[in-house]
ZABA-634267 format. One record per atom (N, C-alpha, C): x, y, z; residue in three letters. Coordinates in steps of 0.05 Angstrom, whole numbers, plus 32768, in hexadecimal, padded with zeros to 4 digits. Atoms other than C-alpha are relative to their C-alpha. Example, Ala and Ser with C-alpha at 12.3 -4.5 7.8 and 13.67 -1.06 7.14 Angstrom:
2
80127FE88000ALA 80F67FA6809CALA 801280188000ALA 7FF07FE87FFFSER 81117FEB808FSER 7FF18016800ESER 
end
This chain:
76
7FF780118016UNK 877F8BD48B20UNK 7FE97FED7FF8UNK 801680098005UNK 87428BAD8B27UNK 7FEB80097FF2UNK 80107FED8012UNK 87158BDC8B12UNK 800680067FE4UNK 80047FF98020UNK 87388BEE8ACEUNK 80057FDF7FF6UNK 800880198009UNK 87408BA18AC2UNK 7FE77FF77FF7UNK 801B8003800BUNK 86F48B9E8ABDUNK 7FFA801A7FF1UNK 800A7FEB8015UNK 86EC8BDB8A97UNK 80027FF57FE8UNK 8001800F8019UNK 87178BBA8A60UNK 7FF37FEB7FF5UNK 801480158007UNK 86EE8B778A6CUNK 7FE9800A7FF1UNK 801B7FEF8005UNK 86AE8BA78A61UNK 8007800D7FE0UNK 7FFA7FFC8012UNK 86D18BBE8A21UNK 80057FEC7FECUNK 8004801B8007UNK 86E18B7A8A04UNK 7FEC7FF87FF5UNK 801880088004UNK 869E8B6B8A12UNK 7FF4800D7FEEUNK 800A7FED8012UNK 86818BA589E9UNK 80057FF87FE1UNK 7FF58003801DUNK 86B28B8E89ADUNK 7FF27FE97FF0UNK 7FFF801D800BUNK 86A28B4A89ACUNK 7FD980008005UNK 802180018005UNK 86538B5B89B4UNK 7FFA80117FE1UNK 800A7FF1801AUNK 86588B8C8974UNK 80097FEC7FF0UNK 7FF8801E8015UNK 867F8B4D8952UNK 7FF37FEF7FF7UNK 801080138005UNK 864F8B248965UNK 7FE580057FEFUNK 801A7FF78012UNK 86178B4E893FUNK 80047FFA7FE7UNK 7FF37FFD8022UNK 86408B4F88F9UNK 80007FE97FFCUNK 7FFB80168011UNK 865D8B0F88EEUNK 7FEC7FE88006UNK 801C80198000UNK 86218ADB88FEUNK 7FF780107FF4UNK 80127FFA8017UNK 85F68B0888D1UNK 800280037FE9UNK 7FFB7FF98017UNK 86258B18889DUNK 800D7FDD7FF5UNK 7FFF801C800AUNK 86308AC8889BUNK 7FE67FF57FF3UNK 8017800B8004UNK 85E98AC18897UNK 7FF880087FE3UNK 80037FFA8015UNK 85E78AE4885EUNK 800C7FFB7FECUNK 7FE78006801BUNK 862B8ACC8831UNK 7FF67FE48007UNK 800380227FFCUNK 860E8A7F8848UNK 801D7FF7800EUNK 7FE780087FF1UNK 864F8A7F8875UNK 80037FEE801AUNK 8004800D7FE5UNK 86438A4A88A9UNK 80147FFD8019UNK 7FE67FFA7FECUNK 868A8A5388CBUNK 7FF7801C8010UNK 80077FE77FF5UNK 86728AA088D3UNK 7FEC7FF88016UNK 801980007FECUNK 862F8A9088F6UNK 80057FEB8014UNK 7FFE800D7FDDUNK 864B8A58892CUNK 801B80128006UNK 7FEF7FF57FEEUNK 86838A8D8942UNK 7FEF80168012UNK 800E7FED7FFAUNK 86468AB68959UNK 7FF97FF38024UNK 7FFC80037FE5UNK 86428A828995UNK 80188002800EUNK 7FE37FFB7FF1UNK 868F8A8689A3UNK 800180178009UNK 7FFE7FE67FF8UNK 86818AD489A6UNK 7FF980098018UNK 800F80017FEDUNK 864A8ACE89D5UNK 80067FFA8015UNK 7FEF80087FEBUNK 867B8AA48A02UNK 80128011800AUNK 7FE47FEC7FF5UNK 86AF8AD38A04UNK 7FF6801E800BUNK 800E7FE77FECUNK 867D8B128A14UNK 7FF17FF68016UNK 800380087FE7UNK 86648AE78A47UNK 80117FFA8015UNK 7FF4800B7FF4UNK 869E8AD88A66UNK 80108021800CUNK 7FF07FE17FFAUNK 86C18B2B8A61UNK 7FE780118010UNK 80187FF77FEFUNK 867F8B408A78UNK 7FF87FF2801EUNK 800480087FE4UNK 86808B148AB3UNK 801380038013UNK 7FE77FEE7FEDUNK 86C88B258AC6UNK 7FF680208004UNK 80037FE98000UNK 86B28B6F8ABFUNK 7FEE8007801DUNK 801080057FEAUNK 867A8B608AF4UNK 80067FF18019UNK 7FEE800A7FE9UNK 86A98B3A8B20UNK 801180158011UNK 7FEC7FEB7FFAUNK 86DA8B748B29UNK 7FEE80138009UNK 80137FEC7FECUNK 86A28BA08B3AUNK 7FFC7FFC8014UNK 800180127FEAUNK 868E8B728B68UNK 800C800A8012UNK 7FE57FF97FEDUNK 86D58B708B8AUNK 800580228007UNK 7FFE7FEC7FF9UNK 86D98BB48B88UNK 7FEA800D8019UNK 80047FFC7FEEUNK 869D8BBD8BB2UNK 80047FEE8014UNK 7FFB80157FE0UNK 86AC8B828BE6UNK 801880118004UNK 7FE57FFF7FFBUNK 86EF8BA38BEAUNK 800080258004UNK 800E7FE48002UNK 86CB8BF18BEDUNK 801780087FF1UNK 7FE67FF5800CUNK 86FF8C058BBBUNK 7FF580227FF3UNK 80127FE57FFAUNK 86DA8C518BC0UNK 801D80127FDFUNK 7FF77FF78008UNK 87108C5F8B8AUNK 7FEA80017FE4UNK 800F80028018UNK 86D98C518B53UNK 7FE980088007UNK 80187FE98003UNK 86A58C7F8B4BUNK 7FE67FF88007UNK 801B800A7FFBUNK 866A8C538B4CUNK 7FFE7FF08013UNK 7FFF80007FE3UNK 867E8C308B88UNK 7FFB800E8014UNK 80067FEA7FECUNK 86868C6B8BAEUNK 7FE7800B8002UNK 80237FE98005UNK 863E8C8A8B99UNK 7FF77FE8800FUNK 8013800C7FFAUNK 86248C4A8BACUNK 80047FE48019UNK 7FF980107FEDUNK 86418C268BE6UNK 8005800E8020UNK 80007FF67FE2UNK 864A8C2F8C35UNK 801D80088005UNK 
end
């Protein structure tokens, strides 16, 4: 359960990093200054699904959870 919890975090993250490419540039361009400061709110929130995503890995190896693939290749 841990494991697909950070998958979706890892997915999240992906959304809100392609988000963050569009709307700060396409603010930059309409002179939208609301658009271009949500580009640091974006930044916060893929830092934050991306750091759960890397936590749950984590736990998964402290916890040898050998049910996830890249654990198992790469743990004792």
């Amino acid at each position: 359960m841990i494991a697909e919890l950070g998958q979706i975090a890892l997915a999240l993250a992906l959304v809100l990093a392609l988000t963050q490419t569009i709307f700060p540039v396409w603010g930059s361009i309409n002179n939208t200054p609301s658009w271009m400061r949500l580009g640091k709110f974006l930044a916060w929130g893929q830092f934050l699904f991306t750091s759960l995503a890397f936590s749950s890995l984590l736990y998964c190896f402290l916890n040898d959870d050998f049910s996830v693939q890249y654990v198992a290749y790469n743990s004792n």
